[in-house]
N, C-alpha and C positions, 0 to 999 in steps of 0.2 A: 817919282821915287823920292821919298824923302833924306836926310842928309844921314840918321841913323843907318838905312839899310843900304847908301851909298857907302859909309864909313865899314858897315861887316863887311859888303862886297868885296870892297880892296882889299880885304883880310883874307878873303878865296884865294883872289886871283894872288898875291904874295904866299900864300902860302903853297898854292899850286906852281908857284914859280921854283921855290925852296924843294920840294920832294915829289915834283915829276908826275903829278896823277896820282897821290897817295889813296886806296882803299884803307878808311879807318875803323872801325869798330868802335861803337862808346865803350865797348867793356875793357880796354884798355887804359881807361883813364886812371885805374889805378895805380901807377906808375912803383915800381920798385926802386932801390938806390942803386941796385946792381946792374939792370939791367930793363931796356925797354923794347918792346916789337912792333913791328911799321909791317905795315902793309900795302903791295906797290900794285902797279899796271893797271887798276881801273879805279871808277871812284863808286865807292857805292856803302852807303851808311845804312846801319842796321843796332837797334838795341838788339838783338836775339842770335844774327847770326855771324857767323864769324868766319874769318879770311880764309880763303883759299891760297889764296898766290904767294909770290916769293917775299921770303923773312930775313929781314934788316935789325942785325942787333945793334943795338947804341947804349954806350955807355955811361958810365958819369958826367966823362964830361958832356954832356949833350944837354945838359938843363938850359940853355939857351931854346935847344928844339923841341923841348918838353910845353915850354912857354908858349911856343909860336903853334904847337899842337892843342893846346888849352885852349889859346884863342880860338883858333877854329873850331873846336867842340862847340865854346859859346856863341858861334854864327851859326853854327846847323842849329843850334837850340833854338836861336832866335826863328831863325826862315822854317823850323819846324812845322811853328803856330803858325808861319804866313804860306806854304806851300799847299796851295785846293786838294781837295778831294779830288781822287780821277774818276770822276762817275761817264757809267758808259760807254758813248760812243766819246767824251773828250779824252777820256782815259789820263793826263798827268796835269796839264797844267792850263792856267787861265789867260794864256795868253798876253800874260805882262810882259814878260820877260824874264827872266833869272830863276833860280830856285830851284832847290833841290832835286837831282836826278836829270835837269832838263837842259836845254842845251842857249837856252837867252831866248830863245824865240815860243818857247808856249810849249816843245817838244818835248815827250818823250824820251830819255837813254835806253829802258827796257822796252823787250817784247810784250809789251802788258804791264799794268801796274793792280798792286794792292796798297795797302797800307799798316804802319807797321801803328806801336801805343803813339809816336809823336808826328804821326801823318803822314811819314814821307812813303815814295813810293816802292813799291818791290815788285821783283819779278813776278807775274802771273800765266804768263803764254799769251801773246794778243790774240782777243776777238774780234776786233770790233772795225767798223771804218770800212769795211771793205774789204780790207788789206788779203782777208781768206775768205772771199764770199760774205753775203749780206746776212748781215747776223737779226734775229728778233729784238726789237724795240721793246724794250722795257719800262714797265709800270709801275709806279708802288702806289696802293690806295694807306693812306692816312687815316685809322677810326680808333675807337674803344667803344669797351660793350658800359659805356653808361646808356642805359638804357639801349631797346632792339632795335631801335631805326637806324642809327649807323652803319650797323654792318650788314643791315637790309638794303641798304642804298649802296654800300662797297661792293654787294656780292652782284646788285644790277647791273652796276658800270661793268665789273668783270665779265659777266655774260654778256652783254651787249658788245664790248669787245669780243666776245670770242664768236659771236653770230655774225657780226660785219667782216670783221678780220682776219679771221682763222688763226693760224701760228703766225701771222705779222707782228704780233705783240705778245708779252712774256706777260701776266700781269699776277701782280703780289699784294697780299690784301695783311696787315698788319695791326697791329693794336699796339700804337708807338710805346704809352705810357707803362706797359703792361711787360712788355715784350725787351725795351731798350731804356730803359732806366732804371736805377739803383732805388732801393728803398727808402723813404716810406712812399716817392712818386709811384711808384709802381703798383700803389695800395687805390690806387685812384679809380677804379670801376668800382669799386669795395665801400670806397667814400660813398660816391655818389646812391647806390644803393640805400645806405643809413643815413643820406640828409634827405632822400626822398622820401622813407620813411617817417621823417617829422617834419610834416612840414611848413611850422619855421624856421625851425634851421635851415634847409632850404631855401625861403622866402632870402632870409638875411644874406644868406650865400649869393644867391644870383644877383640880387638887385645890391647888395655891398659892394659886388665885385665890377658892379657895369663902369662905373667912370672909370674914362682912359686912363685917368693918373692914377688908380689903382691898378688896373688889371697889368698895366705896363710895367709899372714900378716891379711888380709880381714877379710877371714873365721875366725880367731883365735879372733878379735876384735866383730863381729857378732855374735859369740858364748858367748861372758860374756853376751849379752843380751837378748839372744833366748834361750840360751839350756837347762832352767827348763823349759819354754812351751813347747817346742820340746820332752824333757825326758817324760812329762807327753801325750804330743801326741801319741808316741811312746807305751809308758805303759798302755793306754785305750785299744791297740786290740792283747797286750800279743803274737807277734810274736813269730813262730819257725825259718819263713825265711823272711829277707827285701830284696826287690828287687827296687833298683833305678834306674829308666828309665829317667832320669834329669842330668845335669850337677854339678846343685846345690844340691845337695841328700846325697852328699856323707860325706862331709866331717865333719859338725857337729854331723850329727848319728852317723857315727863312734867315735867321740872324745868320745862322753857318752859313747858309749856300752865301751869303753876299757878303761873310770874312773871307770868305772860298773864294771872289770872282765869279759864282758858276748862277746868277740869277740871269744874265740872257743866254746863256749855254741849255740849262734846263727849265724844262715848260711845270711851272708852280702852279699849278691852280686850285680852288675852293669851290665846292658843291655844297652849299646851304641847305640843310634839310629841316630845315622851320617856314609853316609857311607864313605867318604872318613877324609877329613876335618874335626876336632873336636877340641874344645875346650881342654887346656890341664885337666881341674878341672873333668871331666869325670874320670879321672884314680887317684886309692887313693891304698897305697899301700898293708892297711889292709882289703882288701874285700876277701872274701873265694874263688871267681869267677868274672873275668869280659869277660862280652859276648859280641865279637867281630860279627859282619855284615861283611867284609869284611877284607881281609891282611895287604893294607892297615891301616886299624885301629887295628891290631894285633902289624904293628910294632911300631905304635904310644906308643902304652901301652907297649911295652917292653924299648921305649926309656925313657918313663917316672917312671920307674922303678921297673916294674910289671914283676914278674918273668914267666918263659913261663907254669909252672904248676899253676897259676893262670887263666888265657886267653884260652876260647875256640872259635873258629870260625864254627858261627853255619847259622850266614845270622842275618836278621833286622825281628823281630818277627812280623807278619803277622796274619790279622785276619784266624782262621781254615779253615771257608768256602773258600777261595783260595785252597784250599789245594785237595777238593774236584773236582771228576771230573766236565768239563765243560757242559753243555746242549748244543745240538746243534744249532748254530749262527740262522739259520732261526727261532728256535722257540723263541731266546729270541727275535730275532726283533720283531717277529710276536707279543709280550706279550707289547715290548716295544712301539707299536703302528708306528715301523718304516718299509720301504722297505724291502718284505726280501732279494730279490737281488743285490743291490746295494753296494756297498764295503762303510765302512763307519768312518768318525773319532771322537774322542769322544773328545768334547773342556772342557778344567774343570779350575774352577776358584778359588779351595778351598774351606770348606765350609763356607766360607764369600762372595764366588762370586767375588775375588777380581782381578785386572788383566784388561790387554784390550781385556777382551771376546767379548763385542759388536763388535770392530774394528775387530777382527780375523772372529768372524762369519757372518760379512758383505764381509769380502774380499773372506769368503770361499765360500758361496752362488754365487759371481758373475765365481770363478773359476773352480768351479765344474759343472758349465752349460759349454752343449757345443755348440755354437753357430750357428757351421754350419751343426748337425745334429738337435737341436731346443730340446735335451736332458738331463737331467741332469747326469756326469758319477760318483757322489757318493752322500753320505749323511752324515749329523751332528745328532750328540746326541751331547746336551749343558748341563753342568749340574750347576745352578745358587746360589748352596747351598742355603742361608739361603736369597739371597740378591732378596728381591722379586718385588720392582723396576727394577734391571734388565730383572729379570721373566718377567712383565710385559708388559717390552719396546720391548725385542726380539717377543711375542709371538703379540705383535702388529705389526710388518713387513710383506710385503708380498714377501715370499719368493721364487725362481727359482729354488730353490730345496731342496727336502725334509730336512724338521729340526724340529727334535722335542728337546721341550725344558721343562728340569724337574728342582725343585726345590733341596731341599735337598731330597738325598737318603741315603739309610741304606745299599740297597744291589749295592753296585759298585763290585764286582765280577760280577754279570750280565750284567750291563752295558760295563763291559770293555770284555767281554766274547763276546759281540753282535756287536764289531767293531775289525778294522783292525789295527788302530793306533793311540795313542792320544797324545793332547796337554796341558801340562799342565807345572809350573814350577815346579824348580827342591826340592820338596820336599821328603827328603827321602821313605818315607811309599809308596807314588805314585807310585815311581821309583820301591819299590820290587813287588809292586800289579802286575803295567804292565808286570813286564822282566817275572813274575809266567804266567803271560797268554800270553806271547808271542808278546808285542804288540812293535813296535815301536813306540820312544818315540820323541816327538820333546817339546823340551824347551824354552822356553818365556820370565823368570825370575828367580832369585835367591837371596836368600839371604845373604849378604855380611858376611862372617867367614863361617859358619857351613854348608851353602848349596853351599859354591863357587865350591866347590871339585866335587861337583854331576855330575859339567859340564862336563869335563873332563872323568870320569868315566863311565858316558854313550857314549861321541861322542868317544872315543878310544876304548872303546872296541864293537864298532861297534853296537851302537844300537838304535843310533838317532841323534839327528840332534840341532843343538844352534840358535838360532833365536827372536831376540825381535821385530823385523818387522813383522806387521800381513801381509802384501802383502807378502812377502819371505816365511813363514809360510807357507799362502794357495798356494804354487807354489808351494814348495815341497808336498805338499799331494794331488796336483793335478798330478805330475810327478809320484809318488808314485802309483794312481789311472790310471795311464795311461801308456807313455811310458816307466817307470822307476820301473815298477811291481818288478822284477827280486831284485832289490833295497831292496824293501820294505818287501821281500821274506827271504833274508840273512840277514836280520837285526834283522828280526821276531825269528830264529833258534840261532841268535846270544843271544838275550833277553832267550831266555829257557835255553840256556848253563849256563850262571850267575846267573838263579834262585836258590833262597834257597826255595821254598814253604814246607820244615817243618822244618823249621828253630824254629821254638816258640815249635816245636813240643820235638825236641832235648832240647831244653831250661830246658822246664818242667821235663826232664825229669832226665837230670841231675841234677836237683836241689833236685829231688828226689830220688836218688843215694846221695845225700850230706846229707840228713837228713836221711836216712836211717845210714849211717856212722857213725852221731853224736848219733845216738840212744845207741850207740855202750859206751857210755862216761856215767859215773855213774850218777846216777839219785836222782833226790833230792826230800825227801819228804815232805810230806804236813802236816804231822801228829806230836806232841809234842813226 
């Protein structure tokens, strides 16, 4: 404890010496010349609410205890900004000693704690600790919808939580920037939308922002003006464990929990969902666990200074159902209303539809007929997500061979279960779906920084193909379909060797081996 927070102290305990356990209210500090009101028998600060108990008039003469009440005002202000977050099962404090609400030793005053605009704690009703029965362990996953793999990967962890766990765990899936910051941060899915759309803007953006003395400088400036909304974001769903599936997740959460005390209280961890290629702001060195998809991205994080008992290599979390065996191909075609014979590929455009699907599912229609048998030798499944214009336009054509065309779906395990091989770009989530079901993969596009690496990743270790030509495209999956079967065969056994499909599975589960450990660390109660 330093000699500042030595110097307020004595200013407590002096002035708790002077009026007895005074409850004060800051809205008293207006002070009139006539007349002032005190507030006695317990101690309990509140900007909002105001005294109960019995009323002490002092008069003029009393500007002596006016003064000695100012000072104290300016130590609650002070121990404000130093008083943790009561997330959880700690509920009030970290453990130091002192501090608002608490008794010197890391305790509780209330039955439960909130928090008021200057952090301290307030009545809640206690839950937690035991004290009324074992309450659910609480989660909060960390993402934004810049782009769909984040909150494809939030929503796996959650399932897989709730398939291992049942109600043991509460878990809350959130979009920090979106959800818990004041404007224009909150504009930030929004961004990222329009710099993907150009992209060099883009380009500049990601690789301007990689050196740590930039992205730091950044976060450190961001943070004077995000991190009480953030603090109280954070504080609404009283986490045991954070888990952040974003780039940008990391580094203001952490700064609070460890102004808070509460970084070995609470299990911080990071699920990387790039597999090769990442941004450096992904790895922060005070996370309990960062969970690597591939080695790759292991030695990323160990260059960035993440120690190796930090880093597990588990795979890219994946919804459960992959994980589950597959139905046989004729019966999902047969559901899927396609041929069940016919070998077939599955064209995806994201769920925006976005991409030259039309151009690729025109040139595949003309190469998958064969002309001098008057046959066609395979089939499409299109899937147009949400873009229903395109819907439209494909199911308007008449086609030479079979194509069925869906909107957005929920179950793509099935879909990709009922074909042989698909085209889509190199979006991470994609790429673990297909290599779990075995599919080769041929790629179309990428996105400049965090999906360039995918490319590479898949055509070297042999498991598909690079292409932004839709004519080149449907030649390979015509060759694939035909003379080049054997191709299409080793590529497929190559995709199942590189799968993690329990990749979310290991996740959960370690995370739950880490809260099990901290259970282990003294417990704070909720009771005066």
């Amino acid at each position: 404890m330093n000699k500042g927070v030595s110097q307020e102290s004595s200013v407590l305990l002096d002035l708790a010496s002077h009026v007895n356990r005074l409850a004060f209210d800051s809205s008293f500090l207006n002070f009139r010349s006539d007349h002032n009101t005190v507030l006695s028998n317990f101690l309990h600060f509140s900007s909002r609410g105001g005294a109960r108990r019995g009323v002490l008039k002092v008069g003029e003469a009393s500007f002596r205890f006016r003064n000695i009440l100012n000072g104290f005002n300016r130590a609650v202000r002070l121990h404000c900004e130093r008083i943790p977050i009561g997330f959880a099962s700690l509920r009030v404090a970290d453990g130091d000693g002192g501090g608002g609400g608490g008794n010197g030793n890391g305790e509780g005053v209330g039955n439960g704690v909130g928090v008021d605009e200057c952090g301290v704690a307030e009545d809640e009703g206690c839950r937690g600790n035991g004290v009324e029965g074992e309450r659910p362990k609480k989660v909060l996953i960390l993402m934004s919808d810049t782009g769909g793999g984040h909150r494809a990967s939030a929503e796996a962890i959650k399932a897989a939580f709730y398939e291992e766990f049942g109600d043991y765990y509460q878990v809350f899936v959130t979009d920090l920037w979106s959800d818990h910051t004041p404007w224009p941060f909150n504009q930030l899915p929004r961004s990222y939308s329009f710099l993907v759309k150009h992209g060099p803007l883009w380009k500049m953006t990601y690789y301007g922002t990689a050196p740590r003395v930039v992205h730091q400088s950044n976060f450190a400036a961001t943070g004077t003006f995000i991190a009480r909304e953030v603090a109280k974001g954070l504080m609404k769903y009283q986490p045991d464990i954070i888990i952040s599936v974003h780039p940008l997740m990391q580094h203001v959460p952490l700064r609070i929990l460890r102004s808070r005390g509460l970084l070995k209280k609470i299990v911080f961890t990071t699920v990387v969902t790039d597999l090769s290629t990442c941004h450096p702001t992904w790895f922060h060195k005070l996370v309990t666990r960062c969970y690597c998809p591939t080695t790759d991205v292991a030695q990323r994080a160990l260059k960035a200074g993440l120690q190796q008992s930090q880093i597990k290599i588990f795979g890219l979390p994946v919804r459960p159902s992959f994980v589950k065996p597959v139905r046989p191909k004729d019966e999902l075609r047969r559901e899927l209303g396609m041929d069940e014979d016919l070998p077939a590929v599955l064209l995806m455009g994201g769920g925006e539809g976005m991409g030259p699907i039309e151009a690729t599912a025109r040139a595949l229609g003309d190469l998958l007929y064969d002309e001098n048998v008057g046959a066609p030798v395979g089939q499409v499944l299109v899937i147009c997500g949400r873009n229903k214009k395109l819907t439209n336009k494909l199911n308007s054509i008449n086609w030479k061979v079979p194509v069925q065309i869906k909107g957005f779906v929920t179950k793509m395990e099935e879909c990709m279960g009922a074909c042989d091989c698909i085209i889509t770009k190199a979006g991470p989530g994609t790429i673990a779906e297909a290599m779990i079901r075995g599919l080769p993969i041929i790629l179309n596009d990428y996105i400049a920084g965090q999906e360039a690496g995918n490319v590479p990743y898949v055509v070297e270790n042999g498991c598909g193909k690079f292409s932004k030509s839709p004519k080149e495209i449907a030649k390979i999956v015509a060759d694939w379909f035909g003379p080049k079967a054997y191709e299409l065969q080793q590529m497929s056994q190559n995709a199942l060797r590189l799968a993690r499909p329990d990749g979310v599975f290991k996740i959960v589960h370690d995370l739950h081996e880490l809260v099990r450990q901290r259970s282990f660390l003294p417990e704070y109660s909720c009771t005066a």
